[in-house]
Phi, psi and omega in degrees: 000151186258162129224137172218115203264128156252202158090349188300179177166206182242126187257166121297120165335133154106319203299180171207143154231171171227151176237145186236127170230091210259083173272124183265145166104204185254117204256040148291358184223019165264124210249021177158151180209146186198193165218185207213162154209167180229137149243161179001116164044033156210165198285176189249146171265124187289124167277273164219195184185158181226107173298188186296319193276342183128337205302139174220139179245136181257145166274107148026293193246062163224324184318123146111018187229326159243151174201111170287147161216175180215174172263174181316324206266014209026033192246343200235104137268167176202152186254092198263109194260110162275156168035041156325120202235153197295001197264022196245318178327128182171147146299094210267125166280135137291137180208116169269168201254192183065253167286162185271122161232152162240103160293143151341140176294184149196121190271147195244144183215151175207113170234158226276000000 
């Protein structure tokens, strides 16, 4: 399995991006895909994730603010980032689960 993330940028506090995350090769033993982000000097963070059943999980200080979603094929995620605040600014990775794959960062900038 691939991943390759797009959609990042430069945003305004208050903004919304999407994000896309496109996996190529065979997601039979991928039991979930989501994304992380890292920023400047802290360790990198689970954002969120959707499992194989639909099931989906948020990092706290995303709720009610991102929302994963995937396509029909289960092959394409995307992080639809709402009321973007500059503490969101980070390098966001997609990484599926079952074997651990990680895509290229796409970087997110958000300014106050």
């Amino acid at each position: 399995v691939q991943l390759q993330a797009f959609g990042g940028g430069l945003v305004q506090t208050g903004g919304s991006l999407r994000l896309s995350c496109a996996a190529s090769g065979s997601m039979v033993d991928i039991n979930g895909m989501g994304w992380y982000r890292q920023a400047p000097g802290k360790q990198r963070e689970l954002v969120a994730v959707i499992f194989r059943s639909g099931s989906t999980n948020y990092a706290d200080a995303v709720k009610g603010r991102f929302s994963i979603s995937r396509d029909n094929a289960k092959t394409t995620v995307y992080l639809q980032m709402n009321s973007l605040k500059p503490e969101d600014t980070a390098v966001y990775y997609c990484k599926a689960w079952g074997p651990t794959v990680w895509g290229q960062g796409t970087k997110v900038t958000v300014s106050s």
